[in-house]
N, C-alpha and C positions, 0 to 999 in steps of 0.2 A: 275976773278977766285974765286971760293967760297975756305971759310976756313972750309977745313975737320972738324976741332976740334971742331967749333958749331955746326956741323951738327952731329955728335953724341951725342953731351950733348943733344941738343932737343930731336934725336931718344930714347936716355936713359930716357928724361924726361915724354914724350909721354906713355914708356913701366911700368915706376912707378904710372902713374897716373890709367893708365888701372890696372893693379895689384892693387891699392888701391879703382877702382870701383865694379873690382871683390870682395874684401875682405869685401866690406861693402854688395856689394849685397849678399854672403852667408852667413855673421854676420845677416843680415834682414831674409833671409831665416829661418836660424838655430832659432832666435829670434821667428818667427812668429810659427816653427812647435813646441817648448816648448811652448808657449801661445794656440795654439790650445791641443797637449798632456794634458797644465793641464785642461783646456777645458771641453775637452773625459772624463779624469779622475773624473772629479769633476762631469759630467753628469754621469757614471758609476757609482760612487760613491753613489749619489741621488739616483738611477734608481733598479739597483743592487749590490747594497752593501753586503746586507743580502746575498744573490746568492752565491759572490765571498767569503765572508767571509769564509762558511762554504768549501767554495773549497778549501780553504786554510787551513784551517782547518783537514779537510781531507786530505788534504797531510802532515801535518806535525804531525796528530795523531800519537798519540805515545802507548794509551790504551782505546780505542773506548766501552764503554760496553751499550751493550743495557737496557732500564729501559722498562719492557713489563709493558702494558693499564692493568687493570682490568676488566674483562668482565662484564656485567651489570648482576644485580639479573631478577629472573623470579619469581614473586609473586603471590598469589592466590589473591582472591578480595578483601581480607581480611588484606591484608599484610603477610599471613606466606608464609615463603620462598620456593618455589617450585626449586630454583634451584641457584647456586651461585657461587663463583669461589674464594678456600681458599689459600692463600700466600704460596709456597711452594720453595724450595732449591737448585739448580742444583750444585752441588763438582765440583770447575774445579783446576786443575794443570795447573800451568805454570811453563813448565820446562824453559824454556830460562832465568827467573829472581830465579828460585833457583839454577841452575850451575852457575849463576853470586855469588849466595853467599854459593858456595863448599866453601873448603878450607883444606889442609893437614892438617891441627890442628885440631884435635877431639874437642878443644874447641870453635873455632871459628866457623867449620864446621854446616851447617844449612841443609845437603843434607838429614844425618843419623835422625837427630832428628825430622824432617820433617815427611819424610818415617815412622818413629814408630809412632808417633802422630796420623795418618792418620790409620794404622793399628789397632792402641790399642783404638778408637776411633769408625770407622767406619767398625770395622770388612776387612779388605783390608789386599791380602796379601803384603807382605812388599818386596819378588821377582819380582812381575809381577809389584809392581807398580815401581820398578828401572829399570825393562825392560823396560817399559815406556819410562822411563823417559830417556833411552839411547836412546832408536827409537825416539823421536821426541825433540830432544834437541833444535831445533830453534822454535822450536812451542809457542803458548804465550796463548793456549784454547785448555785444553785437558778431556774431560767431564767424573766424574771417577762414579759420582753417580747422580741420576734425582728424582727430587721430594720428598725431604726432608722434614719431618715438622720441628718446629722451636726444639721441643722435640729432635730430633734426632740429631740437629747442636747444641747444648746447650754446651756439653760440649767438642768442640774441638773448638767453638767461643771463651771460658773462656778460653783456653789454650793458646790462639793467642792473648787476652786482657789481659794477666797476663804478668807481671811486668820480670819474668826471665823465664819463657817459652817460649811465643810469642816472643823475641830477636831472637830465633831460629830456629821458623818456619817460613817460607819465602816459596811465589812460591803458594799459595793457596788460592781461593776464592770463595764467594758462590755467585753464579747468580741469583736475583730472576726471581719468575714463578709464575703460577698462576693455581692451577687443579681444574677442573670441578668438583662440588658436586651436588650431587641430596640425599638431607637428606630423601623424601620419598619413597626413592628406586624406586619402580614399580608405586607407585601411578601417576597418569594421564600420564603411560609412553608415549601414542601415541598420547595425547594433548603437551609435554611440548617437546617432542624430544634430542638427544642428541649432544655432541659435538667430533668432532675428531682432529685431531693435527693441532693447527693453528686455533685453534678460531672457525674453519669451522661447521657450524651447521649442523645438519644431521637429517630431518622427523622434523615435529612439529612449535613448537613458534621459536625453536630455527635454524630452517632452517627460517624459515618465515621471521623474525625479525633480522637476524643475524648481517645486518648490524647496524642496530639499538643498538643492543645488544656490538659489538662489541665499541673499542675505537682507539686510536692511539699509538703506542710506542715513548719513546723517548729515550734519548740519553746522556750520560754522554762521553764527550771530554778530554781529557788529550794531551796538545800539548805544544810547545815551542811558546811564546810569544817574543816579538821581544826583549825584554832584555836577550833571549837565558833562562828566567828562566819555570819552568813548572809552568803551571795554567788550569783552569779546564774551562769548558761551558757545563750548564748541562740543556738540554730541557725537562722539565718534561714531564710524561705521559698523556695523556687525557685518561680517564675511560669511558666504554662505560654506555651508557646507561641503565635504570631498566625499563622491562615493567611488570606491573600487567594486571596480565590476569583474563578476568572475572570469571575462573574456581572457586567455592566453593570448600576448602580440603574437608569440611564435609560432600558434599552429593557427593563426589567425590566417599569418604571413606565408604557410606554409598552404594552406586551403586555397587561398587568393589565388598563389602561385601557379597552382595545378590547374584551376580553372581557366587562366589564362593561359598555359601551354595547351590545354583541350580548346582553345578557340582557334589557337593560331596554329593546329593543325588540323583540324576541321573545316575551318571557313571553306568556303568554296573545294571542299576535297573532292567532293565525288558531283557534285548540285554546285550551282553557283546560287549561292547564299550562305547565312549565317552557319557556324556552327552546330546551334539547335536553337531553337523556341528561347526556352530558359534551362539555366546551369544553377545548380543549387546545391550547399554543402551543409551541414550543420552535424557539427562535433560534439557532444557529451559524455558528462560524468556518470553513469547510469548507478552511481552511489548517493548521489544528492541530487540530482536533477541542476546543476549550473551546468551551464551553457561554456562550452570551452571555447569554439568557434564557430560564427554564422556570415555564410556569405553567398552571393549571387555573382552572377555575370555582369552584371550592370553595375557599374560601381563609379561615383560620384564626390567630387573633391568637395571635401566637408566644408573648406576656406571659400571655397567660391561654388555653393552649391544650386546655384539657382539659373546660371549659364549651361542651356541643354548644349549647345555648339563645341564651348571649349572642353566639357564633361564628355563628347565623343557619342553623345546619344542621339544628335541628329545633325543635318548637314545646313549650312545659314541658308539654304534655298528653300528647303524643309520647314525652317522656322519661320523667313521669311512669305511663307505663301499662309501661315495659320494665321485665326484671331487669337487673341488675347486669352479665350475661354480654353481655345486648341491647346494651346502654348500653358496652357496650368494646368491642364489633365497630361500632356506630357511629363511636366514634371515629377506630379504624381506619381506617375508610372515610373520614372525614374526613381522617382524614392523609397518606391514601394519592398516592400521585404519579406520576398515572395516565401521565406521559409514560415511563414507566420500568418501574412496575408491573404494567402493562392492556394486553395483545393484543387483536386485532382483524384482521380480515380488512383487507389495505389497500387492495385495489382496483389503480385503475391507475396507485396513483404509483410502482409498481415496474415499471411497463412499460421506463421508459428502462434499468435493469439488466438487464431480459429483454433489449431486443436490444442492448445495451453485450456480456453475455455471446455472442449470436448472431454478434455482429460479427466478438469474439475468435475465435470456432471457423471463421469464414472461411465458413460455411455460405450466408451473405446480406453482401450488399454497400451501398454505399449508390446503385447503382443498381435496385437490387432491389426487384419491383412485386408487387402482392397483386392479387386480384380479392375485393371483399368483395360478399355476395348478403344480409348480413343474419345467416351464421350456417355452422355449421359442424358435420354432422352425423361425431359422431368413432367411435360404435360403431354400427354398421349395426343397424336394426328401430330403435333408438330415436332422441328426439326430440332435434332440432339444439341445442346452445349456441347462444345469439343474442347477437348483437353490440347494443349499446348504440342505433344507428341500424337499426330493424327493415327498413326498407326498404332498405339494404344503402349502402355509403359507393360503391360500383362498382371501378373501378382506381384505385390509389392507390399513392404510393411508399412508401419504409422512411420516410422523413420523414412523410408525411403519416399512416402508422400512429401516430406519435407526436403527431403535429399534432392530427388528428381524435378521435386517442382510439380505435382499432378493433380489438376484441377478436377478431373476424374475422381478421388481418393478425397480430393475437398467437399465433395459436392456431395457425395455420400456420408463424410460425416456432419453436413447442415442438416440431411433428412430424417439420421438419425438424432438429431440434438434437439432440432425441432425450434417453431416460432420463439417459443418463452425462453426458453434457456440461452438460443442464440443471441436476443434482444437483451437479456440479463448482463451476458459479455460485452456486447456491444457499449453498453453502459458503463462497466465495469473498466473497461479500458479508456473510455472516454471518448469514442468518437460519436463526431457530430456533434460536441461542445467544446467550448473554449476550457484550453490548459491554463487558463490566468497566469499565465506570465508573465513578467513586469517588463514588458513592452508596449507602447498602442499600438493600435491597428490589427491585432486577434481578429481574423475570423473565425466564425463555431461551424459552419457547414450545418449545420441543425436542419436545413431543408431538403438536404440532400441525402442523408439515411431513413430508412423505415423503420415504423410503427408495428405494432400490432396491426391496425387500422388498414394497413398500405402493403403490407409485405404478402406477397404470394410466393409460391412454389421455387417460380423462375427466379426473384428479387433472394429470395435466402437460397438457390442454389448459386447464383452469381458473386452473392457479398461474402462468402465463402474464401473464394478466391481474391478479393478486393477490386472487384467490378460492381459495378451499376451504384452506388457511394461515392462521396468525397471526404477527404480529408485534409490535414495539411500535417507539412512536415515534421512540426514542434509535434503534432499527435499521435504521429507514427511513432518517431523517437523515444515520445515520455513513454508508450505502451509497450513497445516493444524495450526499452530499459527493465521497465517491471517485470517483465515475462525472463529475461536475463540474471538478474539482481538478486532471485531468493523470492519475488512476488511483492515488490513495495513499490506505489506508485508515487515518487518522486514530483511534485509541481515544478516543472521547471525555471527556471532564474536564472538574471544576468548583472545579477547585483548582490552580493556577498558582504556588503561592511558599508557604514557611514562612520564619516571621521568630521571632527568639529575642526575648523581652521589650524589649529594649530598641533594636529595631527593625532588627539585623543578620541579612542573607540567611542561614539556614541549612541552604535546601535549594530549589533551582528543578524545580518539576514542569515536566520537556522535555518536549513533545510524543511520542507513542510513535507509532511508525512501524511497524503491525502487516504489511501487506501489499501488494505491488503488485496490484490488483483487473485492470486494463485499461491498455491502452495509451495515449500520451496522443493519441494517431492516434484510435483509437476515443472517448476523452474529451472531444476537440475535433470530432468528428461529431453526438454525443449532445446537447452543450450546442447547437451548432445547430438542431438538431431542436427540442430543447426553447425557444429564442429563439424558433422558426420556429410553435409551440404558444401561444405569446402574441402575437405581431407579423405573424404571419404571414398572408394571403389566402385567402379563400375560393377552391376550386377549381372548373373549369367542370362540377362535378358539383353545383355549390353546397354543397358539406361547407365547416363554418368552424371556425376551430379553438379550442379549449375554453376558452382562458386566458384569451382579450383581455379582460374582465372586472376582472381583475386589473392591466394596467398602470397606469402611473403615468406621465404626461405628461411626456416629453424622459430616461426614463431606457430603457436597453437593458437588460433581465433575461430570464430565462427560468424556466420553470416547468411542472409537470404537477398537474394534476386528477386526483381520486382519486373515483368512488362501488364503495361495496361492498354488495349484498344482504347482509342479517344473517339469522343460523338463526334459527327454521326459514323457507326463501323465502316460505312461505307467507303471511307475517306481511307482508311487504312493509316492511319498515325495514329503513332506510338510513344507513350511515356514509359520510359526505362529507368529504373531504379539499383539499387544494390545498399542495404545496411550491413554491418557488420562489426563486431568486438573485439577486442582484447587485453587480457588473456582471456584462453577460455575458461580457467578452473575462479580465476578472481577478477571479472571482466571490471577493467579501469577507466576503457571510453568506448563510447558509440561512436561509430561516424557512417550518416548515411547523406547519398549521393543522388540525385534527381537529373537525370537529363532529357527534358521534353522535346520529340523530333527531333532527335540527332543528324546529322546531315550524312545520308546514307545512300548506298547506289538503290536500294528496291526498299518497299514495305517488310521484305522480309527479313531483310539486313538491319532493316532500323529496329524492328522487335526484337532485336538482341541486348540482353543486360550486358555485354560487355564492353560499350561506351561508360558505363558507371563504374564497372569493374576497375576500367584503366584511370579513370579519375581516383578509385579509393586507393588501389594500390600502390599509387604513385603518394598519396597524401601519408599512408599508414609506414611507407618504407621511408620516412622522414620523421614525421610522429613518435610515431613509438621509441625509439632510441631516446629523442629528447624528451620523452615523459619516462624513462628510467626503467621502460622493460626492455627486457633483451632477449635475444634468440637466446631459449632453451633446447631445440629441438634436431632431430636428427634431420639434414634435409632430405626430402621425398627421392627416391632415384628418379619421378619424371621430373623432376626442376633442378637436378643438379648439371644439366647441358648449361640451361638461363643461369643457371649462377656461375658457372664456370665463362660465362660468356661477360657478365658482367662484371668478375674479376677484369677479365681481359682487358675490356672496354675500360676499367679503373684505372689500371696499371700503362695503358698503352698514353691514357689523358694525361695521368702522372710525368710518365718521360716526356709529354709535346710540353708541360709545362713546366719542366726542369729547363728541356733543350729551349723552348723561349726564355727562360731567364739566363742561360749560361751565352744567348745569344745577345741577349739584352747586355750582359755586364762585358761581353767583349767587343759590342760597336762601344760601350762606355769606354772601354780602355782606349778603343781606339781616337774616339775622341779627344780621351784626353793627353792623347802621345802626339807632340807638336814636332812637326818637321823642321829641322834645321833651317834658318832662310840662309839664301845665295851669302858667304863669306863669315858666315858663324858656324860654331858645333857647338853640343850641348855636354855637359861634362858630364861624365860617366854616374860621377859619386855624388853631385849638388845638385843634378839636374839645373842647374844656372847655365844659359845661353852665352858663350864667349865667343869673341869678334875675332875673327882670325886677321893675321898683319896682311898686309901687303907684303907683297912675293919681294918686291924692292928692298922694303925696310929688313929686311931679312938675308940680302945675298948678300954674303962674306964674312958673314956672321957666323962663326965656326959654332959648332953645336945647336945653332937655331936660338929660341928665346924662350922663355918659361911663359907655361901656361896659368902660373898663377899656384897651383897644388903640387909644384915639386916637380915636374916632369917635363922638359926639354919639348916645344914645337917644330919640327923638322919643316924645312922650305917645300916639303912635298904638303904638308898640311897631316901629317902622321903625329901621334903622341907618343914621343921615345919613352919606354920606360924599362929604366936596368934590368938586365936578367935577374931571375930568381926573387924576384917582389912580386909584390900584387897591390891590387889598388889601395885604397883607403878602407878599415875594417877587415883585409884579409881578404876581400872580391878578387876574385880572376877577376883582369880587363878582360873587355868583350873581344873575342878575337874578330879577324878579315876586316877590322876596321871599323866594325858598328860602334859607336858610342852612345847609340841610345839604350835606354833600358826598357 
């Protein structure tokens, strides 16, 4: 018989030892998942620290304030500043930390002397700002004023830093900010663009570049650190970056200028209306393709750019009769940058590409002769294209088709050059696509040149001359630099350099080298031609050539004339053009001129290039000195009358401006010569006013009384003074009595 009693002590012994297997295997458990935990952590820790950091962070922020980036400058070539961004204020209230410091005690109380601080300060009224302050009492950001300068915070800062003031304002703080300036207003408004809330650029460098331009915000932390005390973590801002743009202020300022004297002698001159249509300039390096100066008629204060009324674009009746939709396609238009934006039929300042390209093909030489009759009839039964000169130019060379301008001597070399060859050029120079400029808003015209597909007889005797095509201006410019330049097409640019905050190179825009266009054989043919188009002689046909209009006494440049019929012919309006260089042996800038519908007495007046003539001439006899060239040249005996006249005119400005200053400093003198009052004189040598005696005090008085300098007052009121002296210093007194000087 078994004994119960050990046989429970083992079952007990058995159920302890299992209980002490379990307890060691979830001691091991528990053991291994704290060894793996710190593990995790310690890999977490490594991995994302930073991450977690700031999550905790943020949660336990207590006064989070944002530190906004600085936007970058926009510079001219030059370094002056086209555009920048100056430190500015935003007022904020936090009501939740001034009813932490109310209080019944008018002395302790910080609510009342807050509120007047704020009003005797920043003009606030001191009702609406405790209405505030009652609507949003948990609030900790409540924005009472925006865009402060440091002027206008100056003295409610010193109130808050003073010693028994500042104990009792509580609850207020100034956020900084950053506002967009443009110091030259309107100047290169549709090259430099503007900015709208949030850094967002809008048109221009400043749409373009914006990231660039822009930087990063950071961040100032206020939270509880694990000793429950407050400490700060503060990420500073990154500043965006500066780009200098190849624009010149000076021939910016010098472009602007002109276009504005062609309005305001235009306006209503012959027509009662505008000027023209549109005015358009654009200046280049034809050695890199930067953009020296772009500008238009239409021109838009950068600082306040979204006011068509005050900008001069329309009248408040005008604005007032649009919708909302009216009044945004206005602006557009206003801000549009028609050298870039706006095709147009060019006319014949693509003539020199047309035979640059004929050259290339070997088809015509520059011995090579045309017979012009006036015109050129290209599909049999219908009516001739006519040449510019209806009575026909006669024989003329490849020069003089360029010289004269004859669309006659054009149109024959499309027929020989033929569909492929022409449409090879056409390419080859770029039109009908976008120049990628580091602008927006390019348009490519791409629907407006022909095809293979599309192009008939008529369409390549017309585009020949730069009829039945569009183009735009940046196209003409870049093509016709290459055709100039030795045969290198140039991408045009308005951006030259990016600079990091603190003014180191961080990236130089090279010039981009898209294409060799021409030879520099054929390059240096064309620019002759085109010299030969301004300087050149009339021939024994009497044709004279288009440009002479345009020089500029003792300089060598060269240049072509552009008119284009505009749709439908029928209308008779006319876009008038004119590009031109110089020098001509090392051409250093283009500048070509657009003026659509000039305001002209007939159709036939307005198809004259010499509206654009008078725009470049006027720009180029200002320009070029301050870009460092200078008359080399003999001047022509037909412009030496205009220069002798222009002397004139210099020298005659000269003396009105001497004789106004010499008039100027002798009303000054005479200002400043005080007339004696009734019973003084004024002493000769101290210019000091003396009181003359009484005629009384004075009779019987043998010799009279002194004047104070030595010299006897006579009772006649006369200044005795011994023979053979003179004043003080050696002066003759003034004779017959004057004693002024």
């Amino acid at each position: 018989m078994k004994n119960p009693g050990k046989s429970r002590a083992r079952q007990k012994a058995r159920m302890q030892n299992r209980m002490k297997r379990k307890l060691a295997l979830l001691f091991t458990i528990i053991v291994l998942a704290l060894i793996g935990v710190d593990i995790r952590l310690a890999y977490i820790n490594k991995t994302s620290g930073d991450k977690y950091t700031r999550r905790v962070l943020a949660q336990q922020d207590t006064a989070s304030t944002l530190l906004p980036y600085k936007r970058g400058d926009i510079l001219d070539r030059n370094g002056t500043v086209l555009a920048t961004s100056e430190k500015v204020y935003n007022l904020i209230l936090d009501p939740k930390v001034l009813w932490q410091s109310a209080s019944e005690d008018p002395e302790k109380d910080c609510v009342a002397p807050t509120l007047k601080a704020l009003a005797a300060c920043f003009g606030l009224d001191e009702a609406e700002l405790r209405a505030a302050l009652n609507e949003r009492r948990d609030s900790s950001y409540v924005p009472l004023l925006k865009q402060l300068s440091k002027e206008e915070i100056a003295e409610f800062a010193a109130m808050q830093e003073d010693e028994k003031t500042g104990s009792r304002i509580k609850g207020v703080w100034f956020e900084d900010s950053y506002l967009r300036k443009y110091p030259n207003n309107s100047l290169a408004c549709n090259v430099i663009g503007y900015t709208v809330s949030g850094n967002q650029g809008q048109t221009g460098i400043e749409e373009e570049y914006s990231s660039v331009l822009n930087g990063t915000n950071g961040r100032s932390y206020n939270y509880l650190n694990e000793d429950l005390e407050q400490a700060k973590v503060v990420r500073t801002p990154t500043d965006g970056n500066t780009v200098v743009s190849t624009i010149d202020v000076t021939l910016q300022g010098i472009t602007e200028k002109y276009i504005r004297k062609f309005k305001e002698d235009y306006t209503n001159k012959y027509v009662e209306g505008p000027a023209a249509l549109n005015i358009a300039v654009l200046m280049m390096d034809p050695r890199n393709g930067e953009i020296l100066a772009m500008a238009r008629d239409v021109a838009f204060d950068l600082n306040n750019p979204h006011d068509l009324v005050a900008n001069g674009y329309l009248t408040q009746e005008q604005v007032d009769a649009m919708s909302e939709e009216e009044q945004l396609d206005a602006k557009n238009q206003m801000w549009r940058n028609f050298c870039i934006s706006d095709g147009f039929e060019p006319g014949s300042t693509v003539k020199p590409m047309t035979v640059a390209g004929a050259l290339e093909t070997g088809i015509i030489n520059d011995g090579t002769t045309f017979l012009c009759d006036g015109g050129q009839v290209i599909v049999e039964g219908q009516q001739p294209i006519r040449c510019a000169k209806r009575a026909g130019h006669g024989i003329i060379t490849l020069d003089g088709s360029i010289m004269f301008s004859c669309n006659d001597a054009l149109m024959q070399i499309g027929a020989l050059e033929g569909y492929d060859n022409y449409l090879k050029y056409q390419q080859m120079f770029n039109f009908g696509l976008k120049t990628n400029i580091d602008l927006p808003g390019e348009t490519n015209n791409a629907t407006t040149v022909f095809s293979k597909n599309n192009m008939g007889p008529t369409e390549l005797a017309t585009c020949t001359f730069g009829q039945g095509f569009n183009t735009t201006m940046i196209q003409v410019a870049s093509a016709f630099s290459s055709v100039i330049n030795g045969g290198y097409y140039y991408r045009p640019h308005v951006v030259k350099r990016i600079l990091d905050p603190n003014g180191g190179t961080v990236e130089n825009i090279n010039p981009v080298l898209v294409r060799q266009t021409v030879s520099s054989k054929t390059s240096a043919l064309v620019k002759q031609y085109l010299y030969h188009a301004m300087y050149g002689e009339a021939d024994q046909n009497g044709n004279n050539p288009t440009g002479k209009k345009g020089r500029i006494a003792g300089y060598a440049m060269g240049g072509k004339t552009g008119t284009a019929q505009k749709l439908p012919r029928s209308r008779e309006a006319y876009v008038v053009s004119f590009i031109g260089f110089a020098p001509v042996d090392n051409p250093q800038v283009v500048c070509y001129v657009v003026v659509d519908e000039p305001n002209a007495e007939s159709p036939l007046t307005q198809a004259s290039s010499s509206y654009a003539l008078e725009i470049y001439k006027n720009i180029m006899k200002e320009a070029l000195p301050y870009l460092n060239i200078y008359a080399t040249e003999e001047i022509p005996a037909d412009m030496q009358e205009e220069v002798a006249a222009e002397n004139a005119a210099k020298e005659k400005e000269k003396e009105e401006e001497e004789g106004e200053e010499e008039n100027q400093e002798g009303q000054e003198g005479e200002e400043g010569r005080k007339e004696p009052e009734e019973g003084t004189l004024i002493d000769p040598i101290t210019g000091e006013t003396v009181k003359m005696p009484d005629p009384e005090e004075v009779e019987g008085q043998e010799g009279g009384i002194m004047n104070g300098i030595g010299s006897p007052i006579l009772p006649s009121g006369e200044i005795q003074v011994p023979e053979g002296t003179t004043g003080e210093g050696g002066q003759d007194t003034p004779e017959d009595g004057d004693t002024s000087r």
